[in-house]
C-alpha positions as a Markdown table, in Angstrom:
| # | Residue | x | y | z |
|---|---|---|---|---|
| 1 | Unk | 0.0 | 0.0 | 0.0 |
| 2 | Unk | 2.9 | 2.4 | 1.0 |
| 3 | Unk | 4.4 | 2.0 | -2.5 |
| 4 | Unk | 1.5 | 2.5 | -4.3 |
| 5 | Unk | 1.4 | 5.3 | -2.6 |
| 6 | Unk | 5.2 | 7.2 | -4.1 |
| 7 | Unk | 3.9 | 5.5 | -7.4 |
| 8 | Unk | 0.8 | 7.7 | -7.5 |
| 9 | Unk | 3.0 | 10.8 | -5.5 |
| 10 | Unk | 5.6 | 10.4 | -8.1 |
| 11 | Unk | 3.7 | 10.7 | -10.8 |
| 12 | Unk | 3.8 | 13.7 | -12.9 |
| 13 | Unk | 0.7 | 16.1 | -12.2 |
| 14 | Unk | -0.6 | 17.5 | -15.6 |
| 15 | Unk | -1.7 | 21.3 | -14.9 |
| 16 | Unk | -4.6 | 22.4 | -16.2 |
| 17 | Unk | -5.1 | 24.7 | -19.2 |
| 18 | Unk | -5.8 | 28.2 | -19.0 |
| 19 | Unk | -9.5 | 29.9 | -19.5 |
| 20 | Unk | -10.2 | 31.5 | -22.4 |
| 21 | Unk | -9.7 | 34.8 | -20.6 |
| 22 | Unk | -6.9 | 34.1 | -18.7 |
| 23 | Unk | -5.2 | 32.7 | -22.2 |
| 24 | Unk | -2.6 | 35.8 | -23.7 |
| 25 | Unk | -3.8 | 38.2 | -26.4 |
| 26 | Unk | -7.1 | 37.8 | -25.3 |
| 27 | Unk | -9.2 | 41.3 | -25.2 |
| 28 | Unk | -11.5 | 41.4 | -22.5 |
| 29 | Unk | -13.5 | 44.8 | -23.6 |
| 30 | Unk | -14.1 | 43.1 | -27.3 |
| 31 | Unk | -14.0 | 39.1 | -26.3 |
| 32 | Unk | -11.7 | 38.7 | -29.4 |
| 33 | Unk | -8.1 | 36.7 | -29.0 |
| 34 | Unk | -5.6 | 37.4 | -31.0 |
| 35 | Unk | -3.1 | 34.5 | -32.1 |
| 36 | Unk | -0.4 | 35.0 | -34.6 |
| 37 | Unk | -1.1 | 38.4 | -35.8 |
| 38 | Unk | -4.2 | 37.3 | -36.6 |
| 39 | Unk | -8.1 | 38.0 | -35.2 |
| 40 | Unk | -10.6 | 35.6 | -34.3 |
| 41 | Unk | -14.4 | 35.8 | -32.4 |
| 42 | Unk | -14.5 | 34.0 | -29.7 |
| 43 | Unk | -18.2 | 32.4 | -29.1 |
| 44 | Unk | -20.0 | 34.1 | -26.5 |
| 45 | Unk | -23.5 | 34.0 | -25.2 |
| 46 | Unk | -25.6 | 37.1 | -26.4 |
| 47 | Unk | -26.4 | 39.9 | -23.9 |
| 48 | Unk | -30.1 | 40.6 | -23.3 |
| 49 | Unk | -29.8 | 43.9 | -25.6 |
| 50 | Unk | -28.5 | 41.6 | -28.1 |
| 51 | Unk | -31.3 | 38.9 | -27.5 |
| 52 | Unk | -33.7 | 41.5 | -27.8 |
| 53 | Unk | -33.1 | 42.6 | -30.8 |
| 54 | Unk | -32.5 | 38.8 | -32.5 |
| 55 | Unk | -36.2 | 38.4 | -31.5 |
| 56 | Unk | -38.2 | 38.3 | -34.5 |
| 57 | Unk | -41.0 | 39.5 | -32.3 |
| 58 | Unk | -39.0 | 42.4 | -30.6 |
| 59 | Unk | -37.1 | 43.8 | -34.2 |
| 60 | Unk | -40.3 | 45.1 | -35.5 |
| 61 | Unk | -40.4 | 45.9 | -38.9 |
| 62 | Unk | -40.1 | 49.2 | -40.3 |
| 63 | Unk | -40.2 | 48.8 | -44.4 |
| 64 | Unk | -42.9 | 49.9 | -47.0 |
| 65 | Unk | -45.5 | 47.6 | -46.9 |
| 66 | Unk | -45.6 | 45.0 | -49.4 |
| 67 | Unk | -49.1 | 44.1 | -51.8 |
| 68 | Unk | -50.8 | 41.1 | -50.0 |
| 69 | Unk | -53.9 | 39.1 | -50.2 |
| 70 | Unk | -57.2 | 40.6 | -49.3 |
| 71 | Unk | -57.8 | 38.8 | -46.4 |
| 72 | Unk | -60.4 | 40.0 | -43.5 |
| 73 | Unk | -63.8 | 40.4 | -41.7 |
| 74 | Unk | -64.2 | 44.1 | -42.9 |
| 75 | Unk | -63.7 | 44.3 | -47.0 |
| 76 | Unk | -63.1 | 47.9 | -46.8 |
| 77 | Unk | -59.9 | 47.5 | -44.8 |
| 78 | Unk | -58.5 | 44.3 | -45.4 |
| 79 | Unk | -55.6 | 42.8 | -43.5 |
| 80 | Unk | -52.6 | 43.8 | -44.7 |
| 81 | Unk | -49.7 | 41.6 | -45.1 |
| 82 | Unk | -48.2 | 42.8 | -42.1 |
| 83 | Unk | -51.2 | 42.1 | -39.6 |
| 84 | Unk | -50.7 | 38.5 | -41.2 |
| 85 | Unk | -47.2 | 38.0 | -40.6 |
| 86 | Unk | -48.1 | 39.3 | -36.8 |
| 87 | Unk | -50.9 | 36.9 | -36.4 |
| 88 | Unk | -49.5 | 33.7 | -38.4 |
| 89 | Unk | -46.2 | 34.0 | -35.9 |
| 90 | Unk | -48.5 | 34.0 | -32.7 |
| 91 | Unk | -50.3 | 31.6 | -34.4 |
| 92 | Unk | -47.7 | 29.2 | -35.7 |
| 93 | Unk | -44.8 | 30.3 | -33.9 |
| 94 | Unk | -46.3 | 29.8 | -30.3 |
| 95 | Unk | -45.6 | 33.5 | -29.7 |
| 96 | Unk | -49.2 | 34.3 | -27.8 |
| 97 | Unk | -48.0 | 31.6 | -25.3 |
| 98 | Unk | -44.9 | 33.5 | -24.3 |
| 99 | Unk | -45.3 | 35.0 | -21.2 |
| 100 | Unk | -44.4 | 38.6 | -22.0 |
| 101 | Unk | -47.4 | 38.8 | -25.0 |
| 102 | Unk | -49.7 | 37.0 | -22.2 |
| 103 | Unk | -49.6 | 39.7 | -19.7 |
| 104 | Unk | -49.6 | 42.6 | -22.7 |
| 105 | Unk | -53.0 | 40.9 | -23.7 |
| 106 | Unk | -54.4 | 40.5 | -20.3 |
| 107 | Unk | -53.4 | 44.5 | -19.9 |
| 108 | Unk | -55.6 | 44.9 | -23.7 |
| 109 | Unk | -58.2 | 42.7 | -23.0 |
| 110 | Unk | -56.9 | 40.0 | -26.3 |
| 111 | Unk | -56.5 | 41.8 | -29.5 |
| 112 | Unk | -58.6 | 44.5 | -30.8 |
| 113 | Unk | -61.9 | 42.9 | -32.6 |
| 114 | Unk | -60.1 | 43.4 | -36.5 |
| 115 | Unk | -56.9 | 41.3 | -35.2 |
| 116 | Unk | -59.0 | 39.3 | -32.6 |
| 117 | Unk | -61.2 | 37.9 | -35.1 |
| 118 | Unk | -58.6 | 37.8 | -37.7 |
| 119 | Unk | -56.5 | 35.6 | -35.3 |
| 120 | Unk | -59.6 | 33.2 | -34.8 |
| 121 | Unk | -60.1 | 33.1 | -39.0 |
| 122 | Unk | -56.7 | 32.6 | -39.6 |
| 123 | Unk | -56.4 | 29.5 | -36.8 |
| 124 | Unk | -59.9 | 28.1 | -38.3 |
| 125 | Unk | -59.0 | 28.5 | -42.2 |
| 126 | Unk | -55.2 | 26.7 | -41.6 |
| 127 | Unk | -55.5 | 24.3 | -39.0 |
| 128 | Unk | -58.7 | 22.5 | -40.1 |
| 129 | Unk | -60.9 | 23.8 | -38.1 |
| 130 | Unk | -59.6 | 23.2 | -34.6 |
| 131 | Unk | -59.0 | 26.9 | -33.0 |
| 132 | Unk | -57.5 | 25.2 | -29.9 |
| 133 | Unk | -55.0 | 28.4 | -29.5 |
| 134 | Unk | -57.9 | 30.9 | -29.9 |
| 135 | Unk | -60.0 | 28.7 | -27.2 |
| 136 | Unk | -57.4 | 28.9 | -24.8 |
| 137 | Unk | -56.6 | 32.2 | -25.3 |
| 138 | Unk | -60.9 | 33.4 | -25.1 |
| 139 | Unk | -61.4 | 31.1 | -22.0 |
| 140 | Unk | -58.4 | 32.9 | -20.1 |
| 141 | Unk | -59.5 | 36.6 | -20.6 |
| 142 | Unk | -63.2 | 35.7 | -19.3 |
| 143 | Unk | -62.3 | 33.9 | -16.7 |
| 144 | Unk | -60.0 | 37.3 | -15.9 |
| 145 | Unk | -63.2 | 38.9 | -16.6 |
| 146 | Unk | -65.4 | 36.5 | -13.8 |
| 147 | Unk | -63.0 | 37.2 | -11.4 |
| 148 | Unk | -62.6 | 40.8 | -12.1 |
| 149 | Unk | -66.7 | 41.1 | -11.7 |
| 150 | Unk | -66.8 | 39.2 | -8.9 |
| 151 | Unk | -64.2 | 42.3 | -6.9 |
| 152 | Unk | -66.4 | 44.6 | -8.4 |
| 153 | Unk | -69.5 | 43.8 | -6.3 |
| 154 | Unk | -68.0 | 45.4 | -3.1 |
| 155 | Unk | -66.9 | 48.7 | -5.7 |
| 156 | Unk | -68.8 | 51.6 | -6.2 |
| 157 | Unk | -70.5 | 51.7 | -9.9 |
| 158 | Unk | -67.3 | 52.8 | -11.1 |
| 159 | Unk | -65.5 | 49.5 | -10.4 |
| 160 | Unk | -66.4 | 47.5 | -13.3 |
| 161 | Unk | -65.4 | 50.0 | -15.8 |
| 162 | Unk | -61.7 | 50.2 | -14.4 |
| 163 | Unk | -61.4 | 46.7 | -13.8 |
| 164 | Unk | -62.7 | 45.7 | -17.1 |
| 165 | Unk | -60.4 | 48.8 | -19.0 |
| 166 | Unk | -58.0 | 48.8 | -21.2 |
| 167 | Unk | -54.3 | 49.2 | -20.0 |
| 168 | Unk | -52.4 | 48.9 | -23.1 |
| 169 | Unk | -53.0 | 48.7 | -26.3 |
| 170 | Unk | -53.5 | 46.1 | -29.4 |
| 171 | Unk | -50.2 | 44.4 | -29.8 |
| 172 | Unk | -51.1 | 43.8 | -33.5 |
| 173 | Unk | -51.5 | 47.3 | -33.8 |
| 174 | Unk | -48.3 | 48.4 | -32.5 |
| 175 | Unk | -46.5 | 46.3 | -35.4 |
| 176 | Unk | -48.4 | 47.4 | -38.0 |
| 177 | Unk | -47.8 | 51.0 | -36.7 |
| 178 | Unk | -43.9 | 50.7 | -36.8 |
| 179 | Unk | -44.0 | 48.7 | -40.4 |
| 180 | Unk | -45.7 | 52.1 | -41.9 |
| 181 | Unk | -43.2 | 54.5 | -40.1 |
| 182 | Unk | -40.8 | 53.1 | -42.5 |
| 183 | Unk | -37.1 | 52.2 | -42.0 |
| 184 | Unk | -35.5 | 49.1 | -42.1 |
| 185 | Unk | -37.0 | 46.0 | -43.3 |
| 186 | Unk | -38.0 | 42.6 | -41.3 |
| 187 | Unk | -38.9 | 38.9 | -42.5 |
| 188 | Unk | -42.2 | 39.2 | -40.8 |
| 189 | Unk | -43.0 | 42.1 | -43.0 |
| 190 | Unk | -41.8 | 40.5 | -46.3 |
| 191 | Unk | -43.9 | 37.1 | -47.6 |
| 192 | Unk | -42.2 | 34.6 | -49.4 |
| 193 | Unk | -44.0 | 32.8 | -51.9 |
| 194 | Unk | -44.4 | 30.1 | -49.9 |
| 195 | Unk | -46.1 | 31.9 | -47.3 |
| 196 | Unk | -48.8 | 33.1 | -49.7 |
| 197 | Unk | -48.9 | 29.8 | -50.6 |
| 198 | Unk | -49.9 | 28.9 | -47.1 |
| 199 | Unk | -52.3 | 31.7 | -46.8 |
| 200 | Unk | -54.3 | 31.5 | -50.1 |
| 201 | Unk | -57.3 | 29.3 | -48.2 |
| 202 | Unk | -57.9 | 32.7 | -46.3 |
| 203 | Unk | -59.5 | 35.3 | -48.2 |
| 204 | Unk | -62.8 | 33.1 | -48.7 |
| 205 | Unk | -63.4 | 32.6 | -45.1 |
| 206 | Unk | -65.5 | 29.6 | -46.1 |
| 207 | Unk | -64.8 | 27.5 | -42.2 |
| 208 | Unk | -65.3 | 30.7 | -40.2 |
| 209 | Unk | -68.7 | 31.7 | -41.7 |
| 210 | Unk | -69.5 | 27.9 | -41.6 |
| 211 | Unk | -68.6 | 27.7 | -37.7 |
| 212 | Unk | -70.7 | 31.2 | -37.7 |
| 213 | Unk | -73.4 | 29.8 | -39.2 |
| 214 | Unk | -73.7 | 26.2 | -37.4 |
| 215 | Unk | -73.7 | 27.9 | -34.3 |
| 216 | Unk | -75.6 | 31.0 | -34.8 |
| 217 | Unk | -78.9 | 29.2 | -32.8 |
| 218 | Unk | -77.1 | 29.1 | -29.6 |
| 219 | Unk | -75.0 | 32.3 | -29.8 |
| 220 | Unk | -77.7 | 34.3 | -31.0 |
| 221 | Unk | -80.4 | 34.3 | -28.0 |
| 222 | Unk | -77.1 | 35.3 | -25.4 |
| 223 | Unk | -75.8 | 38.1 | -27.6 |
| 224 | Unk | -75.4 | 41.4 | -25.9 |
| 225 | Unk | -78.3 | 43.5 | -25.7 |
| 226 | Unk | -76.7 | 46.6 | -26.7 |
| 227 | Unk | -75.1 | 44.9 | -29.5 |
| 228 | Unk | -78.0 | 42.8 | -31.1 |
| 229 | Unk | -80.9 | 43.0 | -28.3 |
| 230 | Unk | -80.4 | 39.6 | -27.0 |
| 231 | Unk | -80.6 | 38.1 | -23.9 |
| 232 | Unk | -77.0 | 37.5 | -22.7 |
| 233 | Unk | -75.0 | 40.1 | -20.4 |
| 234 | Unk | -74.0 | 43.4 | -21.9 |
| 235 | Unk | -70.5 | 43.2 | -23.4 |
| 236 | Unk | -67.4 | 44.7 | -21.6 |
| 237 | Unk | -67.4 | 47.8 | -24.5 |
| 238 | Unk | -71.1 | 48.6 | -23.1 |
| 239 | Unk | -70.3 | 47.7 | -19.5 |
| 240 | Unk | -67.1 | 50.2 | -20.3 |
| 241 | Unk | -69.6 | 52.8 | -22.1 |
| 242 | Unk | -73.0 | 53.8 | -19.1 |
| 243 | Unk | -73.3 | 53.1 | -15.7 |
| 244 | Unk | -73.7 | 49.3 | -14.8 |
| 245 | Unk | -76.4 | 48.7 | -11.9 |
| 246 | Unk | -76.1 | 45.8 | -9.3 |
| 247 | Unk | -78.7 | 43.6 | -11.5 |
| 248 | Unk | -76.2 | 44.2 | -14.4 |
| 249 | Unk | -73.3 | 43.2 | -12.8 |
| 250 | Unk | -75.2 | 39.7 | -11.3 |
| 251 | Unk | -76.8 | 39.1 | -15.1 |
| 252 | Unk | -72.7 | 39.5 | -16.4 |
| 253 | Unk | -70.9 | 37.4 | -13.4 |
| 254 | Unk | -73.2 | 34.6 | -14.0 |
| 255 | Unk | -73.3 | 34.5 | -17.8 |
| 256 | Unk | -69.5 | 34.7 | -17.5 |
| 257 | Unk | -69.7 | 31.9 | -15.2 |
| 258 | Unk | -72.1 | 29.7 | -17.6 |
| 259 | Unk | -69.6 | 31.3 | -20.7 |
| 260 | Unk | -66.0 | 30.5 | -19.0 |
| 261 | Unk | -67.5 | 26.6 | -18.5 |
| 262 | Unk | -68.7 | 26.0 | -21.9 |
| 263 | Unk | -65.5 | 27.3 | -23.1 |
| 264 | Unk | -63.5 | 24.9 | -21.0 |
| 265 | Unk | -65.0 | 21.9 | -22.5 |
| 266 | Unk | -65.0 | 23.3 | -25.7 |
| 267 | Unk | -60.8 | 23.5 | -25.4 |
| 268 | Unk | -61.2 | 19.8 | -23.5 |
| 269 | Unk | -63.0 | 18.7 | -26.7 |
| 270 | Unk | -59.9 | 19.3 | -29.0 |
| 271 | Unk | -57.5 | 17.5 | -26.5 |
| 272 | Unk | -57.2 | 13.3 | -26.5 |
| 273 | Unk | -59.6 | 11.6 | -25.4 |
| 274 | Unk | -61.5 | 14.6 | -24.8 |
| 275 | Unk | -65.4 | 14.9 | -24.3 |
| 276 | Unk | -67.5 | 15.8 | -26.8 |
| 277 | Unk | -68.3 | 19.2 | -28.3 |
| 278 | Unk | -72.0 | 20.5 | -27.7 |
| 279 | Unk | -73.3 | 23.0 | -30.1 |
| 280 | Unk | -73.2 | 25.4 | -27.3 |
| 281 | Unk | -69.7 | 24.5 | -26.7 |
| 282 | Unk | -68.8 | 25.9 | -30.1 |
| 283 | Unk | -70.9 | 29.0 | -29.6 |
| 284 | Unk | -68.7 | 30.1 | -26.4 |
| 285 | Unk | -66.0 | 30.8 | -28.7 |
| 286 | Unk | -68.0 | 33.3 | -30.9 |
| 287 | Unk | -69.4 | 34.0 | -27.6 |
| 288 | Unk | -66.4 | 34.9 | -26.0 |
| 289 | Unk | -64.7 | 36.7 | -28.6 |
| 290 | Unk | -67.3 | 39.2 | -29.1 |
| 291 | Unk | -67.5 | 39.8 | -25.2 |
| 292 | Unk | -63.9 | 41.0 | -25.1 |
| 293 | Unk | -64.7 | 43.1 | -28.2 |
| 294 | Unk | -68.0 | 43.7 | -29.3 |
| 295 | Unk | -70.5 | 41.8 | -31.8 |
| 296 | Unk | -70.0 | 43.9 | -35.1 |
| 297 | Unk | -67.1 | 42.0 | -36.2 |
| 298 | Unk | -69.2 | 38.7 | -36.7 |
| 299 | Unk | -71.8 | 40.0 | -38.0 |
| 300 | Unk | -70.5 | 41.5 | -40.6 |
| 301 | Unk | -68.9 | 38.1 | -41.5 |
| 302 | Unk | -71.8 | 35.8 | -41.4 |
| 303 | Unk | -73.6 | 38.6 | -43.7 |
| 304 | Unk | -70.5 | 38.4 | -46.3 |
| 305 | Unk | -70.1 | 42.0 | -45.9 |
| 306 | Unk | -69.0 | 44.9 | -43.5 |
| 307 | Unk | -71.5 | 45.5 | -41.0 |
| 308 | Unk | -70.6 | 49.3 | -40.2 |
| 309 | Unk | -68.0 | 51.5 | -42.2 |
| 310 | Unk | -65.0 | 51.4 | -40.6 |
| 311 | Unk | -63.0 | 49.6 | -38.4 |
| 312 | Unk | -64.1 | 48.9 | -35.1 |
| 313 | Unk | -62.2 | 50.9 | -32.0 |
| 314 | Unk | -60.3 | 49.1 | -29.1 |
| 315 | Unk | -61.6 | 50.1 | -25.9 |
């Protein structure tokens, strides 16, 4: 044992090799070594100004914008290739399920109606009719909007309007603001042919006025009063527009309640082994939608034309 010992003792000890910043020629302000006269990057993970602005989401584009297809719920103003781009990389990208754009919707209440119900026609024209991503998006903001509701009972008549409010605005509006500034281009602001080739199913709209249509019995009788004189709670722009009395705000909280189920199995349904869709399962979503945003929007769609001229406003 004692000799193994001065055998392993005696043996030579290898040192080891020096860090990359410890190495000579190595410039610490500009991370670039220098060996023989010559210079060389050295890898190095990106800062978080330097992430940011590799972001495709965060480099907003700031070029012309580009001739696209007419795609969109109001004819007069279709969506421009730009609000496409926006959408299709929520959409396919998994953007809307980053954190950041989560809490900027829940500040905007979702998208404004164009975008929100562009989003929805998009996800329903190009993924067979399975709007999973808009479900879960829908079913989140009212169930913000139960439990929002629910602190306004012990409020003054004010409370609901600045608990249901606005905070920010329509992230898809933001883009397409920078894109028209002008400035320096982006990918998401320049299709490729490819991409058109993806979106050329769009412009007709043929599953999103069929989903309108199929469902139209059930989301009919619960559309807002102010909106369509039905006999469902008033949506958050009216709730946001007069005074909301005490009967109001139990009418909303317990539609909400009935709307935020329905929309749960309705997400469920889509899911393995998930239950079954009811027809008034697929009505939340339309349902839902034009809570956050009003009931214009889908109207105009189901009619095949543009139900008031202009664009409707983000409250």
């Amino acid at each position: 044992m004692a000799r193994a010992d001065r055998i392993e003792s005696s043996a030579p000890r290898v040192p080891p090799g020096p860090r990359s910043r410890d190495r000579p020629g190595y410039d610490r302000a500009g991370g670039v070594a220098r060996a023989r006269g010559r210079r060389r990057p050295v890898p190095a993970h990106p800062t978080r100004k330097e992430e940011a602005v590799t972001d495709p989401l965060a480099s907003i584009t700031r070029s012309p914008q580009p001739a696209g297809p007419p795609v969109g719920l109001d004819q007069r103003h279709p969506l421009e290739v730009s609000e496409l781009r926006q959408l299709w990389s929520m959409l396919d990208g998994g953007a809307i399920m980053v954190v950041e754009v989560r809490h900027r919707l829940w500040r905007s209440w979702g998208l404004c109606p164009r975008h929100g119900w562009g989003f929805l026609a998009m996800e329903v024209e190009l993924r067979g009719g399975h709007p999973l991503t808009s479900t879960v998006l829908v079913e989140d903001l009212v169930g913000r909007a139960v439990r929002a509701v629910r602190r306004a009972f012990g409020r003054p008549l004010s409370g609901p309007r600045r608990l249901l409010g606005t905070r920010a605005s329509c992230l898809t509006c933001d883009f397409v603001d920078l894109v028209r500034r002008g400035g320096e281009g982006n990918p998401l602001a320049r299709p490729t042919r490819e991409w058109l080739d993806r979106m050329r199913p769009l412009p007709a709209l043929a599953a999103t006025s069929a989903l309108l249509a199929a469902t139209e019995r059930e989301w009919r009788p619960r559309a807002c009063p102010g909106c369509l004189a039905g006999g469902g709670p008033l949506c958050r722009p009216h709730l946001l527009a007069g005074s909301v009395s005490l009967d109001d705000r139990r009418r909303t909280l317990a539609a909400l309640e009935d709307l935020s189920g329905r929309l749960t199995r309705y997400g469920r349904s889509m899911t393995w082994r998930g239950p079954a869709a009811r027809p008034e399962d697929r009505a939340a979503l339309v349902e839902g939608l034009a809570w956050t945003g009003g009931w214009r929007a889908p109207l105009g769609l189901l009619a095949g034309r543009e139900a008031a001229a202009g664009p409707e406003r983000h409250v």
